[in-house]
mmCIF entry with sequence, helices, sheets and N, C-alpha, C, O atoms, coordinates in Angstrom:
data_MODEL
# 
_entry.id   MODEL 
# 
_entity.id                         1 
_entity.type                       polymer 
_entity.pdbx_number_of_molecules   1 
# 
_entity_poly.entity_id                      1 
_entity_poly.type                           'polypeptide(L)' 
_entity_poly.nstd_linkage                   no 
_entity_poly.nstd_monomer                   no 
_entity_poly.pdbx_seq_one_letter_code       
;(UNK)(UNK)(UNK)(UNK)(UNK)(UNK)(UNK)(UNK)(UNK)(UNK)(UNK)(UNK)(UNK)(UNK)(UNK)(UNK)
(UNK)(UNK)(UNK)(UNK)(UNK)(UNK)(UNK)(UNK)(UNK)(UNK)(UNK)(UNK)(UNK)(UNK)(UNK)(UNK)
(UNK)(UNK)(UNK)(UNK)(UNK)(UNK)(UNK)(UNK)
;
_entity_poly.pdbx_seq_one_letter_code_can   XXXXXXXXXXXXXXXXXXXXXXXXXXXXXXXXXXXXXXXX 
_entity_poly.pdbx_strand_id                 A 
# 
loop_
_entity_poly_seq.entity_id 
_entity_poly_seq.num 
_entity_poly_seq.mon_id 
_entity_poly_seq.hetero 
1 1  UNK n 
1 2  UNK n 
1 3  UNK n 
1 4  UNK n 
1 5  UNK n 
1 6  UNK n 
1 7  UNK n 
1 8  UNK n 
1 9  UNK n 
1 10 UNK n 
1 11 UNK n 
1 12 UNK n 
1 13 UNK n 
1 14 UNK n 
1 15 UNK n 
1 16 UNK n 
1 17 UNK n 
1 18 UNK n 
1 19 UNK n 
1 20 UNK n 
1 21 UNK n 
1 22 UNK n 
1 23 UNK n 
1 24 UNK n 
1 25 UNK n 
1 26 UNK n 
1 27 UNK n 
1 28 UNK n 
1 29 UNK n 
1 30 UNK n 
1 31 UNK n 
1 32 UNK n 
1 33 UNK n 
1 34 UNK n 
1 35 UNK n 
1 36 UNK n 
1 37 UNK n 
1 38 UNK n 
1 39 UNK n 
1 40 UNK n 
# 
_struct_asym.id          A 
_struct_asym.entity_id   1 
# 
_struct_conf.conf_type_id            HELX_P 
_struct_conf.id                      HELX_P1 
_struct_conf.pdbx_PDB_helix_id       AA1 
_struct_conf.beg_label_comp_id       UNK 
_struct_conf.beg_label_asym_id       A 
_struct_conf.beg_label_seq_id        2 
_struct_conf.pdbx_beg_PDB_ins_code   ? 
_struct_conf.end_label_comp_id       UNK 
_struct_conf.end_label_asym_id       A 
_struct_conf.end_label_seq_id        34 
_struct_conf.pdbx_end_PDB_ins_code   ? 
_struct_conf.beg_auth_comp_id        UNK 
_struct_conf.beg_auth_asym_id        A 
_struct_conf.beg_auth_seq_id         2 
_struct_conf.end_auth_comp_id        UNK 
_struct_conf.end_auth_asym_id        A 
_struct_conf.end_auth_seq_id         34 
_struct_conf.pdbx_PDB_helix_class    1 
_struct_conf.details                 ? 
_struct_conf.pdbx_PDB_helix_length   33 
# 
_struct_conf_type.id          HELX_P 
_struct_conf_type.criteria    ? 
_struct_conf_type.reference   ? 
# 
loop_
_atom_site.group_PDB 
_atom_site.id 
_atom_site.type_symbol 
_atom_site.label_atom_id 
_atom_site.label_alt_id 
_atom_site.label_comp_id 
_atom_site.label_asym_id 
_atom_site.label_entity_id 
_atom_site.label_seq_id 
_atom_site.pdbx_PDB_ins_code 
_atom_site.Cartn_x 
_atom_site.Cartn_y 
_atom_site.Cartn_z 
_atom_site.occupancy 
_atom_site.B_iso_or_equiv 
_atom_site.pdbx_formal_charge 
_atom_site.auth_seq_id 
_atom_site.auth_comp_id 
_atom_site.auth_asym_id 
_atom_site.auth_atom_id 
_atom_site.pdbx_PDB_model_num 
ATOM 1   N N  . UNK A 1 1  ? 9.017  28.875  34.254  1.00 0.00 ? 1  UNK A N  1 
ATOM 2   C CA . UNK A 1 1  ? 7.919  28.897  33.297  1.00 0.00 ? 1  UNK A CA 1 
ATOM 3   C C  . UNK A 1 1  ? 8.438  28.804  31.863  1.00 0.00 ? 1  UNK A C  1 
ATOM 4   O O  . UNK A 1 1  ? 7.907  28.025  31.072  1.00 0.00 ? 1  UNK A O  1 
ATOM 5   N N  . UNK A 1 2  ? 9.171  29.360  31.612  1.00 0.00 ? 2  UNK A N  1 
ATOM 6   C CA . UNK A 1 2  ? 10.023 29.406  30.319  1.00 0.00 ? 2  UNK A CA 1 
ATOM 7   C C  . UNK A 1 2  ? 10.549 28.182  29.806  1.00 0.00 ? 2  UNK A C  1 
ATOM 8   O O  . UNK A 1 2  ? 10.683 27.988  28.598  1.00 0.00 ? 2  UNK A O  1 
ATOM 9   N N  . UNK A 1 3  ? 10.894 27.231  30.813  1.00 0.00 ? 3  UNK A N  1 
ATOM 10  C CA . UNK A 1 3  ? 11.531 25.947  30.610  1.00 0.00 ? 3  UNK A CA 1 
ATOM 11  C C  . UNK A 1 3  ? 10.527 25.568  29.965  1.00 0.00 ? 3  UNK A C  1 
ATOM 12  O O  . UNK A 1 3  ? 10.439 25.499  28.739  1.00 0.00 ? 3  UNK A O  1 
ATOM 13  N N  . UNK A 1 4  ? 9.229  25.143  31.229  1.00 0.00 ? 4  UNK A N  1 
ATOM 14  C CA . UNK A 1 4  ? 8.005  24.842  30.420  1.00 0.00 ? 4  UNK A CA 1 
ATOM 15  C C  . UNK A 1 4  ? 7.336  25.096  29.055  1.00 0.00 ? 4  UNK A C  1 
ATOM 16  O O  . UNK A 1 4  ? 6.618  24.251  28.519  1.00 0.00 ? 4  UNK A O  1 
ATOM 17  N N  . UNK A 1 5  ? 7.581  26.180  28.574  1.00 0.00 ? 5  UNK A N  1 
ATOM 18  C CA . UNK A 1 5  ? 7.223  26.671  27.336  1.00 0.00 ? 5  UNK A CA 1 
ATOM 19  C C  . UNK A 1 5  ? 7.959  26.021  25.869  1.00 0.00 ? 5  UNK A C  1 
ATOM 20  O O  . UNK A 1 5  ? 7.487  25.595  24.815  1.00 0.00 ? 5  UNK A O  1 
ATOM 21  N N  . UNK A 1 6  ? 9.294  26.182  26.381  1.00 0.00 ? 6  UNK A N  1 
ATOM 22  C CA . UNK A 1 6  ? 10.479 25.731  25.189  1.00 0.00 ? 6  UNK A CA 1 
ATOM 23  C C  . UNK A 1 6  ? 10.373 24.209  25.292  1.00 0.00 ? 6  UNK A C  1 
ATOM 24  O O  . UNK A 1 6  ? 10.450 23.551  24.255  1.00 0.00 ? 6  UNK A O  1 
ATOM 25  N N  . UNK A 1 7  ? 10.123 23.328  27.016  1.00 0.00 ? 7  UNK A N  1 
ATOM 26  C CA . UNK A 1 7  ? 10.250 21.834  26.500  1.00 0.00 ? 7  UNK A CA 1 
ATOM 27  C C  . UNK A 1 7  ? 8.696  21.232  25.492  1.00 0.00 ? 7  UNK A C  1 
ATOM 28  O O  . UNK A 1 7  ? 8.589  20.277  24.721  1.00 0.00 ? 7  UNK A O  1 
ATOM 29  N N  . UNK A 1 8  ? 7.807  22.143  25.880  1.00 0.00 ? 8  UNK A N  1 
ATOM 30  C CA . UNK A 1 8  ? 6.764  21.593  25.047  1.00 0.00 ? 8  UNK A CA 1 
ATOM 31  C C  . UNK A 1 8  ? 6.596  22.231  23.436  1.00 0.00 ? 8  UNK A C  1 
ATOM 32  O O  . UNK A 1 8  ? 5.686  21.943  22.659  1.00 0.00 ? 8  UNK A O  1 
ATOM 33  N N  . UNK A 1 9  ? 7.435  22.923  23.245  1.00 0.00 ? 9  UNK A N  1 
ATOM 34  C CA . UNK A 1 9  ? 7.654  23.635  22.019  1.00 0.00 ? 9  UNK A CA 1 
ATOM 35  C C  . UNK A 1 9  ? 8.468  22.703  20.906  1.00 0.00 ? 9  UNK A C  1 
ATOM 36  O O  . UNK A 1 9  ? 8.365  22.569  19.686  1.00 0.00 ? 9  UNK A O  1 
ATOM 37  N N  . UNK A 1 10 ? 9.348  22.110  21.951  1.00 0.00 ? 10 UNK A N  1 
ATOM 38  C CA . UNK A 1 10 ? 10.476 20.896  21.533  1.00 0.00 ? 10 UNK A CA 1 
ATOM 39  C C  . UNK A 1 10 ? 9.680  19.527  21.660  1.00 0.00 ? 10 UNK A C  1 
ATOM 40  O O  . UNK A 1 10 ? 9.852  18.718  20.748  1.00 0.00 ? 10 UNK A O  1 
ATOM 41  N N  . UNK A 1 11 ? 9.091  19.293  22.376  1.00 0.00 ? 11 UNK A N  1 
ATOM 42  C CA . UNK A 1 11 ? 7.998  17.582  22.121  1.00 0.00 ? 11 UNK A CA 1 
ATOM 43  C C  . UNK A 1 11 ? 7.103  18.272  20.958  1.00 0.00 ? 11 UNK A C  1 
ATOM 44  O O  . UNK A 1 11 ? 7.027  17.469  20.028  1.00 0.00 ? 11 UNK A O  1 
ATOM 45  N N  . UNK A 1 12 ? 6.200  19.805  20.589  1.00 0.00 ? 12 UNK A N  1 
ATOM 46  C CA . UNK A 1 12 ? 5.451  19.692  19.361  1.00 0.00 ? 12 UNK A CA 1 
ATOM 47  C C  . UNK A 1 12 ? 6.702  19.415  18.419  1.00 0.00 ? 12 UNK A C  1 
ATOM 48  O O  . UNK A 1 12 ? 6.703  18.374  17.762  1.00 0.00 ? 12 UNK A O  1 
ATOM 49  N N  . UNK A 1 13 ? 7.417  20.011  18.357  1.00 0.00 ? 13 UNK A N  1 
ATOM 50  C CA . UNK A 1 13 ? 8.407  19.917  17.122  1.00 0.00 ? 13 UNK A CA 1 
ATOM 51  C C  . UNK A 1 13 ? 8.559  18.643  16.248  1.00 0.00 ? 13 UNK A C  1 
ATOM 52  O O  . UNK A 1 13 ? 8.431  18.461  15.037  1.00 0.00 ? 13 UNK A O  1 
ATOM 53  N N  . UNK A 1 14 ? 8.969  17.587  17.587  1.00 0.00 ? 14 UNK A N  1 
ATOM 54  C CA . UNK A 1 14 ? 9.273  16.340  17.632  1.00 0.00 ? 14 UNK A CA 1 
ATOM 55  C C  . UNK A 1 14 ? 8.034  15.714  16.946  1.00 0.00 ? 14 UNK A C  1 
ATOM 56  O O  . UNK A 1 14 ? 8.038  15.562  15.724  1.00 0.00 ? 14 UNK A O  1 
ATOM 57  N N  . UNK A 1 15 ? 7.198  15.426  17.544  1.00 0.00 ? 15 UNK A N  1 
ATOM 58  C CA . UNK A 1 15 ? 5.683  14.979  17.201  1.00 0.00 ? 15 UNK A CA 1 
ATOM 59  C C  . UNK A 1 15 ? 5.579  15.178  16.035  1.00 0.00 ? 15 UNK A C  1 
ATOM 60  O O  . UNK A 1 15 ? 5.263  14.214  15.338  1.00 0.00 ? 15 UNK A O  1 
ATOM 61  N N  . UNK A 1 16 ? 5.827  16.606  15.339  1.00 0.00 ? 16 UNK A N  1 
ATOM 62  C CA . UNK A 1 16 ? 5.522  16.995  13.907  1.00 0.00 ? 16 UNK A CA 1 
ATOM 63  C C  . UNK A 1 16 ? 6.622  15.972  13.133  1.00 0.00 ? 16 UNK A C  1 
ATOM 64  O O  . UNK A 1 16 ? 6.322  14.979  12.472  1.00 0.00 ? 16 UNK A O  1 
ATOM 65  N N  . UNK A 1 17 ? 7.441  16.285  13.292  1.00 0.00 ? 17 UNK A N  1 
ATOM 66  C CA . UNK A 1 17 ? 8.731  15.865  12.425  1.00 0.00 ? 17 UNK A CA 1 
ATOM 67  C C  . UNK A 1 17 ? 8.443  13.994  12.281  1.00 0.00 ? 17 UNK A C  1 
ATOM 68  O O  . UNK A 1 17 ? 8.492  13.422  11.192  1.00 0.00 ? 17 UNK A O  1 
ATOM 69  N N  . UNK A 1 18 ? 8.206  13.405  13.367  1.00 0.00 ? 18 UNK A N  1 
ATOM 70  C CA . UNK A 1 18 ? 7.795  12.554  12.767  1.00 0.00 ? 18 UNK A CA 1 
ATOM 71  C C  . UNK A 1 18 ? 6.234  11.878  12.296  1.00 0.00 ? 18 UNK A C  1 
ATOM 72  O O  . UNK A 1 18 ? 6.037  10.687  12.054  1.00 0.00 ? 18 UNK A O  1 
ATOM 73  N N  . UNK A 1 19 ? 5.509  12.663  12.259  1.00 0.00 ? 19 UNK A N  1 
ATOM 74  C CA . UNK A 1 19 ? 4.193  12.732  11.320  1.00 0.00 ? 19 UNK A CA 1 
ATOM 75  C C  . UNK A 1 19 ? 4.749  12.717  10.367  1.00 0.00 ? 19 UNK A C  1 
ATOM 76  O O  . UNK A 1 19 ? 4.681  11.814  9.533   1.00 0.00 ? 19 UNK A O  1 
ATOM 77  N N  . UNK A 1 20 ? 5.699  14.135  10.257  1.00 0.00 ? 20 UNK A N  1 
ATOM 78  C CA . UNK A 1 20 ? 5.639  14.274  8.489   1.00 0.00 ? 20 UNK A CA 1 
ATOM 79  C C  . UNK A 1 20 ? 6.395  13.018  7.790   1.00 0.00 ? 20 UNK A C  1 
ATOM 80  O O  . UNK A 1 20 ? 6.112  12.666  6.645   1.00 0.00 ? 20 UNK A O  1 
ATOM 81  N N  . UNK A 1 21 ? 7.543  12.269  8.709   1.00 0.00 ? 21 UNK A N  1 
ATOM 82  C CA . UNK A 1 21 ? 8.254  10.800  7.885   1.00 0.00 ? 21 UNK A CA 1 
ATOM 83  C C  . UNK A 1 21 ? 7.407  9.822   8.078   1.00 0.00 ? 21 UNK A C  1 
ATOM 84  O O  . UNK A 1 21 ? 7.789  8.784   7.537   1.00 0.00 ? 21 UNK A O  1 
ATOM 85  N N  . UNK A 1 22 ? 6.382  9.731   8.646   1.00 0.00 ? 22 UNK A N  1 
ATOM 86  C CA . UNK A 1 22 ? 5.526  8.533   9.151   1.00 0.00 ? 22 UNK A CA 1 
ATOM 87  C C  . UNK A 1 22 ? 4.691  8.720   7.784   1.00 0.00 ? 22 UNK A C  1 
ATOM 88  O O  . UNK A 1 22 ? 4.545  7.730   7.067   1.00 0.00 ? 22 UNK A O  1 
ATOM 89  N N  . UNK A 1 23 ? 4.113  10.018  7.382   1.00 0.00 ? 23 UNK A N  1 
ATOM 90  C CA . UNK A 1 23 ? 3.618  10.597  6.082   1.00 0.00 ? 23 UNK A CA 1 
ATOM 91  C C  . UNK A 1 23 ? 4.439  9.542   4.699   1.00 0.00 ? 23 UNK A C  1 
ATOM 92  O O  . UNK A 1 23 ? 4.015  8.688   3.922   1.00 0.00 ? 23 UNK A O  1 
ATOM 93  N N  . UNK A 1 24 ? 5.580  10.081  4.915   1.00 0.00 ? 24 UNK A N  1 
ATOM 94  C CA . UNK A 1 24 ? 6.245  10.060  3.594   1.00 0.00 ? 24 UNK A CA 1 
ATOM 95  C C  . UNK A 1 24 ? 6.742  8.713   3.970   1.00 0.00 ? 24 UNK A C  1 
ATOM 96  O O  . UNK A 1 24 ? 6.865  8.356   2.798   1.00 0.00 ? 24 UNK A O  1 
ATOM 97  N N  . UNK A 1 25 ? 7.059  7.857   4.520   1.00 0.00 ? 25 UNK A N  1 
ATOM 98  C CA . UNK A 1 25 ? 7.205  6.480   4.341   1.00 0.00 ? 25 UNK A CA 1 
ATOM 99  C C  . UNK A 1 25 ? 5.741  5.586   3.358   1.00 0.00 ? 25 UNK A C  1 
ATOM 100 O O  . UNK A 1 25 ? 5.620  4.808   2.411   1.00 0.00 ? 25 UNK A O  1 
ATOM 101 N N  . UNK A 1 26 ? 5.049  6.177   4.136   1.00 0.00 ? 26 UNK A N  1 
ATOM 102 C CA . UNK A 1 26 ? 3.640  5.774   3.727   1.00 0.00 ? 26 UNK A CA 1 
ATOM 103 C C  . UNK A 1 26 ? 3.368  5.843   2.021   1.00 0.00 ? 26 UNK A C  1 
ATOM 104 O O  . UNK A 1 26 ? 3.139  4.951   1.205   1.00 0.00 ? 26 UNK A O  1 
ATOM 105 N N  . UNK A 1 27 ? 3.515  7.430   1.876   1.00 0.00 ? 27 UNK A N  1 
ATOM 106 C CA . UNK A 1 27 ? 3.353  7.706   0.444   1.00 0.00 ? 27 UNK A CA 1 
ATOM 107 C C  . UNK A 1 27 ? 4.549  6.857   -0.459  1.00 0.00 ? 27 UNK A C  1 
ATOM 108 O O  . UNK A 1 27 ? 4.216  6.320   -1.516  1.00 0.00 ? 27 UNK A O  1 
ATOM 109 N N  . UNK A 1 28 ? 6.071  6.771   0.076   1.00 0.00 ? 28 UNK A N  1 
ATOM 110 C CA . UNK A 1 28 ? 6.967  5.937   -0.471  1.00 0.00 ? 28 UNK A CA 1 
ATOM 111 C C  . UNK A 1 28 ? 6.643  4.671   -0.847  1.00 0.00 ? 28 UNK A C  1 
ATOM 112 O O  . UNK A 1 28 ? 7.052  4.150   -1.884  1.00 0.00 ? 28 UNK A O  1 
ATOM 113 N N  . UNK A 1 29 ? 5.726  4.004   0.175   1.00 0.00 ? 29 UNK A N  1 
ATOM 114 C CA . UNK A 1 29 ? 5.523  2.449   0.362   1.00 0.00 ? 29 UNK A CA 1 
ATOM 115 C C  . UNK A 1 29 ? 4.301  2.703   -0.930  1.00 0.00 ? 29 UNK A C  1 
ATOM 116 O O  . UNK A 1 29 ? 4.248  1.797   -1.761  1.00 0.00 ? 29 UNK A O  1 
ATOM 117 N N  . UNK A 1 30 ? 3.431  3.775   -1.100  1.00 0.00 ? 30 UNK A N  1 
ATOM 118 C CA . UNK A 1 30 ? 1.973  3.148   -2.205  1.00 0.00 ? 30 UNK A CA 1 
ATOM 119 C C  . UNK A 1 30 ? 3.197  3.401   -3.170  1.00 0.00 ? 30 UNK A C  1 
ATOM 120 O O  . UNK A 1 30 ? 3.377  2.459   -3.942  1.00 0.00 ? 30 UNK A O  1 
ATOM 121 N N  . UNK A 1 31 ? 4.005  4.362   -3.296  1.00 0.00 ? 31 UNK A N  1 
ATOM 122 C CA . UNK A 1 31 ? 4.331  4.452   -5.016  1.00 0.00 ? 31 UNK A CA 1 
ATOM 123 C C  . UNK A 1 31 ? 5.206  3.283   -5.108  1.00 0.00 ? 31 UNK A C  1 
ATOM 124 O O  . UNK A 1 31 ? 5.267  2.674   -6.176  1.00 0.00 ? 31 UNK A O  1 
ATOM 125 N N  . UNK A 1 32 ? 5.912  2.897   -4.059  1.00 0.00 ? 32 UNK A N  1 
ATOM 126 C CA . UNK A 1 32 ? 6.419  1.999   -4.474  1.00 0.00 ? 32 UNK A CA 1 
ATOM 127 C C  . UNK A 1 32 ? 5.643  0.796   -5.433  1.00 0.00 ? 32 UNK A C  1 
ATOM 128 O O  . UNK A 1 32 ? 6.004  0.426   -6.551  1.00 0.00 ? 32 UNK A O  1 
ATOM 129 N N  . UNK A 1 33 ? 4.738  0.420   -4.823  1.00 0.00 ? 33 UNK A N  1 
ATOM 130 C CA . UNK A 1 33 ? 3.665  -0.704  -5.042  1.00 0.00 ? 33 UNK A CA 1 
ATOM 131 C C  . UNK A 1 33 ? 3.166  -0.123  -5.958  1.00 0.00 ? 33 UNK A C  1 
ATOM 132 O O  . UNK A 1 33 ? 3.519  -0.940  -6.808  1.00 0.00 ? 33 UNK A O  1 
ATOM 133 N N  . UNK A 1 34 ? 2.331  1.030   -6.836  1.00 0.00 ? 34 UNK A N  1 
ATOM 134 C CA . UNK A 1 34 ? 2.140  1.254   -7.428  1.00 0.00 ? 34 UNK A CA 1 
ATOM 135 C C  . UNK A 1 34 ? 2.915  1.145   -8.868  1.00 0.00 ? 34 UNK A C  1 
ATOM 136 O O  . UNK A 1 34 ? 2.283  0.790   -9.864  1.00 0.00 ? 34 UNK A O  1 
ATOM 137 N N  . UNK A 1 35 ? 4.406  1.488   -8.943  1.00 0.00 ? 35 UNK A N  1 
ATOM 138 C CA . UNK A 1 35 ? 5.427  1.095   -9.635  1.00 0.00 ? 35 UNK A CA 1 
ATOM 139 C C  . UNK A 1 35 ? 6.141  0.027   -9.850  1.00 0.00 ? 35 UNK A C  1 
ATOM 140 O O  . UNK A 1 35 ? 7.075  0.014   -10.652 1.00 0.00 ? 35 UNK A O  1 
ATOM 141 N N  . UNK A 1 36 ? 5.762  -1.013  -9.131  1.00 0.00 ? 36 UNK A N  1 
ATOM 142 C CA . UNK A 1 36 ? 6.276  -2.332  -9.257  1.00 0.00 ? 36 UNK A CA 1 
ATOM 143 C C  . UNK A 1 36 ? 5.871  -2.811  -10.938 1.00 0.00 ? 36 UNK A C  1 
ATOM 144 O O  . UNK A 1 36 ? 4.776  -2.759  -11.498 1.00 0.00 ? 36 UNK A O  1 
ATOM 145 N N  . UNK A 1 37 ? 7.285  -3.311  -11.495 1.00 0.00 ? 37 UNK A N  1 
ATOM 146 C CA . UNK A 1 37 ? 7.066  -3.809  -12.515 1.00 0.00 ? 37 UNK A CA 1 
ATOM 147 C C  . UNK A 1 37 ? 5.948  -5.503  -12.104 1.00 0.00 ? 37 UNK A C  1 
ATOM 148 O O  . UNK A 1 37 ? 5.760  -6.257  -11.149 1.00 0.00 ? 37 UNK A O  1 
ATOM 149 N N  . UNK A 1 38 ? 5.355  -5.298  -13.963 1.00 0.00 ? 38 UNK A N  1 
ATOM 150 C CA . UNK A 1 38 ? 4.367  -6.468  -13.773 1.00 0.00 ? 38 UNK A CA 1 
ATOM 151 C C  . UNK A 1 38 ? 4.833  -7.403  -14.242 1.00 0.00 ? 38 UNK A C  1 
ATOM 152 O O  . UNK A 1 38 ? 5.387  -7.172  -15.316 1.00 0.00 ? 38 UNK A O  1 
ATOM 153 N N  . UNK A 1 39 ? 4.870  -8.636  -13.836 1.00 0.00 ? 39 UNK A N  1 
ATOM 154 C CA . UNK A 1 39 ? 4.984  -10.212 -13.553 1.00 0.00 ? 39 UNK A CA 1 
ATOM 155 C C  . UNK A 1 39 ? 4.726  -10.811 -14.441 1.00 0.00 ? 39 UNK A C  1 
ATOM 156 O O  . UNK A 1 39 ? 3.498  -10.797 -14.521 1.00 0.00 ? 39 UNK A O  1 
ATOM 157 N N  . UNK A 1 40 ? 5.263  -11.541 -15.455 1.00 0.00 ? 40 UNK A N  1 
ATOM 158 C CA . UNK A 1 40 ? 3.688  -12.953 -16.173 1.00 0.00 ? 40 UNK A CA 1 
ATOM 159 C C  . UNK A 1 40 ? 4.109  -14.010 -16.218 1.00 0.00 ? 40 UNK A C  1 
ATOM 160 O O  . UNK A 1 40 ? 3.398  -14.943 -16.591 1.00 0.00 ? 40 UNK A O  1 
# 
């Protein structure tokens, strides 16, 4: 039972950890674009 407990403790972990870079790629990619020097 214990196994059970710790391997799904370790897939939430996982899951989170990459939300939160899936997050911050995201936010990286608008500022990027947001900061792009302008063109003429």
């Amino acid at each position: 039972m214990k196994k059970i407990i710790v391997t799904l403790l370790a897939v939430g972990g996982v899951l989170l950890a990459k939300k939160k870079m899936d997050e911050s790629k995201a936010e990286q990619a608008l500022w990027a674009e947001a900061t792009d020097p302008v063109s003429k």
